[in-house]
RODO-2510 file (C-alpha; in nm, 4 decimals, decimal comma):
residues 382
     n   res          X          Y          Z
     1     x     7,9472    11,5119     8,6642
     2     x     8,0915    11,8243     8,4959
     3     x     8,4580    11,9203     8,5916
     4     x     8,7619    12,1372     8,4980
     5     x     9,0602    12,0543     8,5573
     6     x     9,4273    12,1500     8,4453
     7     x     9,6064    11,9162     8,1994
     8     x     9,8902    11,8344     8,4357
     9     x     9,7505    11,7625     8,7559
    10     x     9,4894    11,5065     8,4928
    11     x     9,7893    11,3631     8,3615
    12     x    10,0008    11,2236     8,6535
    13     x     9,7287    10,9801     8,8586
    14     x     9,6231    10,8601     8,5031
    15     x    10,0121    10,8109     8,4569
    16     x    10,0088    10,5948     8,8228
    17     x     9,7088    10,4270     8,7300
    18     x     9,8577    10,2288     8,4140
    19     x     9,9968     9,9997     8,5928
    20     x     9,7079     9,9199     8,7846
    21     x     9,4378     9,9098     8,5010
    22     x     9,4117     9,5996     8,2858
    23     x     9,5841     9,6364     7,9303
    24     x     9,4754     9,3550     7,7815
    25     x     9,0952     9,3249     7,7839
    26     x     8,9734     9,6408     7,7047
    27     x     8,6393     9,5912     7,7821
    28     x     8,6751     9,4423     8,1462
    29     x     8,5700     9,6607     8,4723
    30     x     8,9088     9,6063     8,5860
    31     x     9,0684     9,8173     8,2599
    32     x     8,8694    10,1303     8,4201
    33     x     8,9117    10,4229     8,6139
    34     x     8,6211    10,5502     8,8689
    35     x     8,6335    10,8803     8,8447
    36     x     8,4202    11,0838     9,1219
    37     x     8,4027    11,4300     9,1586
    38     x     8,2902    11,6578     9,4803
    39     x     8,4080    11,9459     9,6994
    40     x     8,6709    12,0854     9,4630
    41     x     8,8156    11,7184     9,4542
    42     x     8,8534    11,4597     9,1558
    43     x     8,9490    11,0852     9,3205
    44     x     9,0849    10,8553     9,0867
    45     x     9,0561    10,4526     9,1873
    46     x     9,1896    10,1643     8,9774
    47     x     9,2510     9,8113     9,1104
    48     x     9,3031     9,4565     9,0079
    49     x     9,1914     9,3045     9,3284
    50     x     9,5710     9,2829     9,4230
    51     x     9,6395     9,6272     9,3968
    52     x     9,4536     9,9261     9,4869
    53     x     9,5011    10,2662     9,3605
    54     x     9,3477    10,6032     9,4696
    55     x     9,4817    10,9228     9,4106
    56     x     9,3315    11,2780     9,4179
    57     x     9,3704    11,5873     9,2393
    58     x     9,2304    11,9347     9,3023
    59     x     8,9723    12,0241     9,0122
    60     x     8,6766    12,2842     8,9577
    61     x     8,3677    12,0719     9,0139
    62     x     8,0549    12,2135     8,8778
    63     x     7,8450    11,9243     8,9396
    64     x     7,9598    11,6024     9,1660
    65     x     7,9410    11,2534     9,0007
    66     x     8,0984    10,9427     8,9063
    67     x     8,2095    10,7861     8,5777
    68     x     8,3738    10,4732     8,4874
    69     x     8,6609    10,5112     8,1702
    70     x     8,8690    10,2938     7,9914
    71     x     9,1926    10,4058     8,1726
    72     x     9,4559    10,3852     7,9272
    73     x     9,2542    10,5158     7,6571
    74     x     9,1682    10,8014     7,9095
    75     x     9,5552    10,8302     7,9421
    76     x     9,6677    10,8219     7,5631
    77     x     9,4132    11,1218     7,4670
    78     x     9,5178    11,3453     7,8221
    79     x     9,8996    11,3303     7,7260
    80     x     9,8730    11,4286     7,3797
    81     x     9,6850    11,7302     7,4457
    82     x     9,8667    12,0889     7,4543
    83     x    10,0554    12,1126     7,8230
    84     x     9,8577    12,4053     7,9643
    85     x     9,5592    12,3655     7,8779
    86     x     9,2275    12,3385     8,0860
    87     x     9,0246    12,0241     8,0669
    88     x     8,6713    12,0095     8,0627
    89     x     8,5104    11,6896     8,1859
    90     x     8,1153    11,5577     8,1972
    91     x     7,9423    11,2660     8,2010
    92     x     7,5383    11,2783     8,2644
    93     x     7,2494    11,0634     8,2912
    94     x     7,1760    11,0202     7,9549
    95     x     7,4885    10,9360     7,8648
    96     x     7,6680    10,7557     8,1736
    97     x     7,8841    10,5205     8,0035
    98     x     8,0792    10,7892     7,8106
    99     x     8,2724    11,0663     7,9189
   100     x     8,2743    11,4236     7,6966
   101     x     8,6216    11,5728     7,7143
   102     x     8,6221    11,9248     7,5726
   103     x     9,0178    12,0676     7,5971
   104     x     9,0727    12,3719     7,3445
   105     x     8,9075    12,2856     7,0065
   106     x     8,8989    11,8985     7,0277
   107     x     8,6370    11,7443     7,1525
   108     x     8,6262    11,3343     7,2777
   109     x     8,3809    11,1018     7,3823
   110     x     8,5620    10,8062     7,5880
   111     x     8,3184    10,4782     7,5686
   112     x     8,3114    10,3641     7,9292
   113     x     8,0834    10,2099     8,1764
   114     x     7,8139    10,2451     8,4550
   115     x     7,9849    10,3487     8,7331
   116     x     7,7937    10,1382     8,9920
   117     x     8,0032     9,8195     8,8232
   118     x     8,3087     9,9364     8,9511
   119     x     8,3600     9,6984     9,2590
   120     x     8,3925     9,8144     9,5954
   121     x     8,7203     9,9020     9,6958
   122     x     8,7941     9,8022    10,0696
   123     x     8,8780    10,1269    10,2304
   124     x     8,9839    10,0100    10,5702
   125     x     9,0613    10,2768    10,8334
   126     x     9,4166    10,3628    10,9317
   127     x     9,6337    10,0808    11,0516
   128     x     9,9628    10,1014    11,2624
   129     x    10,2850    10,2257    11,0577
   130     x    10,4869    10,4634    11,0303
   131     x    10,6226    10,7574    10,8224
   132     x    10,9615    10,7961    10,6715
   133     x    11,1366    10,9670    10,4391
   134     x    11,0591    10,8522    10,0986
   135     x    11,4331    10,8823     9,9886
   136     x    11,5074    10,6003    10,2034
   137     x    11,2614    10,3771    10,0159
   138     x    11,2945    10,4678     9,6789
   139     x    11,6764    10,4100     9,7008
   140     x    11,6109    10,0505     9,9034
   141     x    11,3614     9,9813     9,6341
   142     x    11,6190    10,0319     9,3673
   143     x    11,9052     9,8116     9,5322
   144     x    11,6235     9,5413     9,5497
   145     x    11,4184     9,5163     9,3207
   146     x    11,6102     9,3885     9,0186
   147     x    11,6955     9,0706     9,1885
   148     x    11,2640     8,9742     9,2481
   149     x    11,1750     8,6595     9,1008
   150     x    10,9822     8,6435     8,7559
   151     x    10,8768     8,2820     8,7920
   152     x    10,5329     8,2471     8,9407
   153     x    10,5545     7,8582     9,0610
   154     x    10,8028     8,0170     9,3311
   155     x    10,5196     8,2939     9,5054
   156     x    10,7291     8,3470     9,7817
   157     x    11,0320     8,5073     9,6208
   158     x    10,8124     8,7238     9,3680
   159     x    10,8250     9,0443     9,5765
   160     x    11,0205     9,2027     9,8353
   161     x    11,0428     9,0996    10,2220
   162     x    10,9904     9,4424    10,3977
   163     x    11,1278     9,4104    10,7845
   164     x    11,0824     9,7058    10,9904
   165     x    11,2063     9,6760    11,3763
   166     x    11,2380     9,9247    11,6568
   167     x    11,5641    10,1389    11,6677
   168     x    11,4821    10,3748    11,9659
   169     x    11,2764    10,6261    12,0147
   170     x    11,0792    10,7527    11,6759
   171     x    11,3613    10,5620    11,5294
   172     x    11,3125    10,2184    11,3003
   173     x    11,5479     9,9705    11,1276
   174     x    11,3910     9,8997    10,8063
   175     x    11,5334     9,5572    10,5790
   176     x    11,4402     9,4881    10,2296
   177     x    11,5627     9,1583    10,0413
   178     x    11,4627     9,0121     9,7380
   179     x    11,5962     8,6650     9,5730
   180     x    11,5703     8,4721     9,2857
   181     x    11,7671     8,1663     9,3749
   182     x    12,0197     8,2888     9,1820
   183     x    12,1322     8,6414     9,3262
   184     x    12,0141     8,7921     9,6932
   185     x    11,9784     9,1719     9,7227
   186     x    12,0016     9,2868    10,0873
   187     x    11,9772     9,6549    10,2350
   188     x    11,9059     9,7702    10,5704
   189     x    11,9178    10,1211    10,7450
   190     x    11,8185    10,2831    11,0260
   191     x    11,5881    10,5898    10,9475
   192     x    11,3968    10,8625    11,1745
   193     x    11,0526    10,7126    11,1831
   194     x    10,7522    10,9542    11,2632
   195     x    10,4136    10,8330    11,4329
   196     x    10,6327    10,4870    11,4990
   197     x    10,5297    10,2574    11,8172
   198     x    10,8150    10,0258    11,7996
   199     x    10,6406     9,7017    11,6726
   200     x    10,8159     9,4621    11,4326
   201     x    10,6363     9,4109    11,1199
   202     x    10,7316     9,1590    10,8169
   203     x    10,5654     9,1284    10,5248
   204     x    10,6004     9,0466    10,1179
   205     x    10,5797     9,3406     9,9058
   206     x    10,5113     9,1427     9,5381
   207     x    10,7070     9,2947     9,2784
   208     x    10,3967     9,4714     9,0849
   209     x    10,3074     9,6642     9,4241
   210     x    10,6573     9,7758     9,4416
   211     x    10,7005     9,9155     9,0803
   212     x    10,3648    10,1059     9,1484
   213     x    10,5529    10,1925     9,4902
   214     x    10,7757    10,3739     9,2878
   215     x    10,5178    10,5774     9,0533
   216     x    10,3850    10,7359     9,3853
   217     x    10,7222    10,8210     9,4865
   218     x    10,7796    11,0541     9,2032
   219     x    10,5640    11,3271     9,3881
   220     x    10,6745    11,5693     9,5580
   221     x    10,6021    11,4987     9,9243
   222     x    10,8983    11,4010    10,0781
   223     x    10,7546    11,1357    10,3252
   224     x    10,5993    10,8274    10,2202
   225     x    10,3464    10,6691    10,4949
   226     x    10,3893    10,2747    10,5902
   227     x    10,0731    10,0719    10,7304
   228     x     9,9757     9,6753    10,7518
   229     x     9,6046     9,6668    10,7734
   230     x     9,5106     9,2973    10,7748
   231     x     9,6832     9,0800    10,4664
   232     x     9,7637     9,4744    10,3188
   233     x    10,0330     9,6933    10,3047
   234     x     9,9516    10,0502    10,2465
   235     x    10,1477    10,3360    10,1151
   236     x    10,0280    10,7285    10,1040
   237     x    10,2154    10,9527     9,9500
   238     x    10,1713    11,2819     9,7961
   239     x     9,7745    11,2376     9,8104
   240     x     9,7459    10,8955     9,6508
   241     x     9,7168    10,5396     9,8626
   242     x     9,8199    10,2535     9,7502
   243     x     9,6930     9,9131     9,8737
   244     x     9,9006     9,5663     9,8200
   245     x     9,7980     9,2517     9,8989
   246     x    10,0953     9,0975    10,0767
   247     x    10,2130     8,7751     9,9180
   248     x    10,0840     8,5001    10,2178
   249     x    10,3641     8,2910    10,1681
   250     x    10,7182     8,2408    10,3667
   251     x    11,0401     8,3971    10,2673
   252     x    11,3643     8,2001    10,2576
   253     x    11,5554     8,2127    10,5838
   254     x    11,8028     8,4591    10,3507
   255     x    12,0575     8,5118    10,6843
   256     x    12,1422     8,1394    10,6083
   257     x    12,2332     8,2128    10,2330
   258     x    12,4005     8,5169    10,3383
   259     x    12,8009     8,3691    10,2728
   260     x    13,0597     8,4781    10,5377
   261     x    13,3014     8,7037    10,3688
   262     x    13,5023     8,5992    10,0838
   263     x    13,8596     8,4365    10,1263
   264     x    14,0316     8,6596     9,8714
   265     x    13,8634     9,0279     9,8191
   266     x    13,9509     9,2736     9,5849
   267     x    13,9023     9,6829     9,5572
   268     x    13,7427     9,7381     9,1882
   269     x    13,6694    10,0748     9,0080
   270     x    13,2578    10,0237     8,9167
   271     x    13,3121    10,1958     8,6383
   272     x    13,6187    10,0075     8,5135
   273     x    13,4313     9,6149     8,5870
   274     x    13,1264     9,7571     8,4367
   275     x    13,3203     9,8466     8,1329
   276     x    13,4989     9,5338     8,0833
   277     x    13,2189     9,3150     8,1176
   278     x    13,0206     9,4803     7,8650
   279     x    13,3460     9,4973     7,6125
   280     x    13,3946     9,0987     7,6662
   281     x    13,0254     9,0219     7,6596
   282     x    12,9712     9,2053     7,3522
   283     x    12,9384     8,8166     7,1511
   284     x    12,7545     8,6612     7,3806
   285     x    12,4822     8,5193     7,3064
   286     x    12,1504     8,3242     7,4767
   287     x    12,2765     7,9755     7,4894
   288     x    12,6407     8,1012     7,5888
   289     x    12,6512     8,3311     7,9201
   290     x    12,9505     8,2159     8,1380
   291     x    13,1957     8,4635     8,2271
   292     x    13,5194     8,3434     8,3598
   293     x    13,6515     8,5442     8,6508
   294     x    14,0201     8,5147     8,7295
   295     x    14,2039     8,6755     8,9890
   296     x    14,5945     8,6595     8,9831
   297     x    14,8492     8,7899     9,2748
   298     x    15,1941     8,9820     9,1689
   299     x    15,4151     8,7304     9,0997
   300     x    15,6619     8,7874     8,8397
   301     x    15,3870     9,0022     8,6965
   302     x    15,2123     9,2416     8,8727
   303     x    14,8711     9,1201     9,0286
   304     x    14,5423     9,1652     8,7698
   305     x    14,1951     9,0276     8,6742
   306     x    14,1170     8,8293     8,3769
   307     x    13,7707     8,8229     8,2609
   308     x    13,7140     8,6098     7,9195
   309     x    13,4207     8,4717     7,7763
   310     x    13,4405     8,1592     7,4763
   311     x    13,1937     8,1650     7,2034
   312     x    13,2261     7,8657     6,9793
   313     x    13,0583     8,0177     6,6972
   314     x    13,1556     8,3569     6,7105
   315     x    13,4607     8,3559     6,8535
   316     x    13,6326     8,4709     7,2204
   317     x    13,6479     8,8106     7,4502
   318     x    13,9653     8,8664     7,6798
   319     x    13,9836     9,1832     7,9169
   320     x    14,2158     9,2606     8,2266
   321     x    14,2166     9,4727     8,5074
   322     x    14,5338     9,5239     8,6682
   323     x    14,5066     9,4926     9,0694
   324     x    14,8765     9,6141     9,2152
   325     x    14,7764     9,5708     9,5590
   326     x    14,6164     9,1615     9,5238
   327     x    14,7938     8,9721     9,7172
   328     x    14,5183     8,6548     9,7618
   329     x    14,5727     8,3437     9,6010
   330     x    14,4680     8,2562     9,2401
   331     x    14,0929     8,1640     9,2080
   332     x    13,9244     8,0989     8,9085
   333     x    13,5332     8,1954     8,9187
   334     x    13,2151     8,1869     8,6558
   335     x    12,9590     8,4014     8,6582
   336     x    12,6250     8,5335     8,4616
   337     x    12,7737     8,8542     8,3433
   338     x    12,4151     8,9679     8,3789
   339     x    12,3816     8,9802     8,6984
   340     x    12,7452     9,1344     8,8084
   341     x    12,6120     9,4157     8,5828
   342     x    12,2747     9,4004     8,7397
   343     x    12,4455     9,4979     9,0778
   344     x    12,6957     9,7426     8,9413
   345     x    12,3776     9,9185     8,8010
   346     x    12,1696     9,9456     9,1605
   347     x    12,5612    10,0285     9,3219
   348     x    12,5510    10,3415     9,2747
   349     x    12,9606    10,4084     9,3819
   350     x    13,2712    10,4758     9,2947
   351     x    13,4748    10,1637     9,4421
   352     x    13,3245     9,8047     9,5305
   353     x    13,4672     9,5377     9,6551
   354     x    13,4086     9,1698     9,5456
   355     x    13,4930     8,9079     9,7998
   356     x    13,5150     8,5534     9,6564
   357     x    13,6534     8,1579     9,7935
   358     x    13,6582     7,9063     9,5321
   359     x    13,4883     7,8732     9,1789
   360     x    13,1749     7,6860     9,4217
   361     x    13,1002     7,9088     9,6539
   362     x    12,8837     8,2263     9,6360
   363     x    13,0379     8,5966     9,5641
   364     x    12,9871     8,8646     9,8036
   365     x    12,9857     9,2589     9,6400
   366     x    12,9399     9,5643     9,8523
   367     x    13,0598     9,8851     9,8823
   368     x    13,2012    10,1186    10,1999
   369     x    13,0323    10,4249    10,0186
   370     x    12,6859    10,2094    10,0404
   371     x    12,6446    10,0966    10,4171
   372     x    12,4348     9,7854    10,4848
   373     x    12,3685     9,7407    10,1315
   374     x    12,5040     9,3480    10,0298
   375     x    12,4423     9,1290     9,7041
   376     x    12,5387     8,7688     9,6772
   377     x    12,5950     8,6060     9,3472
   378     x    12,5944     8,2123     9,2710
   379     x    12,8844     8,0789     9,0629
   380     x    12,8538     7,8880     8,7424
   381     x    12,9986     7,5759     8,7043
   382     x    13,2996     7,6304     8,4676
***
């Protein structure tokens, strides 16, 4: 194999791969990247059996081949070298478990591996889908996310449900959701759809496949392709695919969780809540989280917001927002100030409204300037 290729276009599927290629045993097949070269075309492939990864780039190939690389020591030499520059890369018989990379004056030999031990990658043909605009995902992806389980004895709510339904012609209703028993993150729209039959599809996207998602976003086509083949989901983008296995498990009925809407709602500047909450949680600490929430009508006073949080060894936080126009009742509230800052952060407004009942029941946020985008928060027991 013997190729040249420009720094840049090397850089970014070695950039996608990284979170693909296995970091902590160095040595394993599955820490790789196949490299093959032919008709003016170097394909990149990583996996971890869950995930699949190829990209391509355009290159001069001199000579076709294969190689097999570590793939983030592959990706630690490429982005330190001059932006600009030409790479040269070869691998030959003699030497086929290193790879020679000549760029400028440095030279660097990568120890790798036989190419024939990378394992076969199940290429399966295309499958139904459709195509959308990748905007739509990246941003539902975002407003999701965040709220993705971390624990693995709960499989099912370690990804993202992905619900796509028929909106009309070469139209489609696409819903994402993600829980972690503690928060629920819903958005739905309804996009243009391209090469669309119709059919409903449901599936899992686990939270890895979707932060890869989002590396292959970054290009710069602006349409992102949608397929289930079998127990996959595939993604193409901006000449990389990217295979996920789907989590085979059953996502909570989330419509059930969803709360009806608040008794006593209020209009809230983002900017302001965030603000306070990060001024009164500025002594919290790990064993000490609760925020106390209250909201207060105009009385005597004009209406407000209290938020206060206790710390018995540091000491106490007090912040309020005035609300002129709160005329609910008064309604005390806790909450992880985490997470109301975790959903200010995907909100990405001006004005939100928070919609609560009593200090048991769940809190509602959502925003007129975000449509069909709705986060629930549970309470804390005060």
């Amino acid at each position: 194999m013997r190729v040249s290729i420009d720094k840049s276009a090397l850089a970014v599927p070695l950039h996608r791969a990284q979170g693909v290629v296995d970091r902590k045993t160095p040595h394993n097949v599955l820490a790789c990247v196949h490299l093959a070269a032919a008709d003016g075309t170097l394909t990149f492939t990583a996996t971890d059996y869950d995930i699949t990864l190829t990209a391509e780039v355009t290159a001069e190939v001199e000579e076709a081949g294969a190689a097999l690389v570590n793939g983030r020591d592959f990706f630690d030499v490429v982005r330190v070298l001059p932006d600009g520059t030409d790479v040269e890369l070869s691998a030959d018989d003699q030497h086929r478990v290193r790879v020679q990379m000549k760029s400028g004056q440095g030279r660097f030999n990568l120890n790798g591996l036989a190419p024939e031990e990378f394992p076969d990658v199940e290429e399966e043909g295309a499958g139904a889908g459709l195509s959308v605009e990748k905007q739509h995902i990246q941003e539902m992806l975002a407003q999701t996310l965040f709220s993705s389980s971390t624990d693995e004895s709960r499989p099912a709510l370690n990804g993202v449900l992905l619900e796509i339904e028929g909106a009309g012609t070469n139209r489609a209703k696409l819903i994402m959701v993600s829980t972690d028993g503690h928060r629920l993150s819903k958005v739905e729209r309804e996009i243009d759809a391209i090469d669309y039959d119709g059919a409903a599809y449901k599936c899992i996207v686990h939270r890895r496949g979707a932060h890869e998602l989002q590396r292959i976003l970054d290009g710069s086509d602006p349409y992102v392709r949608i397929e289930l083949i079998g127990r996959n989901i595939v993604f193409v983008s901006d000449r990389a695919r990217l295979q996920v296995r789907q989590i085979d498990e059953t996502f909570p009925e989330y419509q059930r969780v969803l709360p009806d809407p608040g008794e006593h709602g209020v209009l809230l500047s983002r900017a302001t809540l965030v603000a306070a909450i990060r001024r009164v949680s500025a002594l919290a600490s790990g064993k000490n989280n609760l925020l106390r929430v209250d909201l207060e009508p105009e009385g005597d006073a004009p209406g407000r917001m209290t938020l206060e949080m206790l710390h018995a060894d540091r000491g106490d936080a007090y912040e309020e927002i005035p609300l002129p126009d709160y005329a609910g009742a008064s309604v005390s509230v806790g909450f992880n100030p985490k997470y109301l800052l975790d959903v200010c952060s995907a909100l990405k407004v001006d004005k939100l409204t928070l919609e609560v009942s009593d200090q048991f029941s769940p809190c509602l946020l959502h925003s007129e300037e975000s449509p069909g985008a709705t986060f629930v928060v549970m309470p804390m027991r005060l």
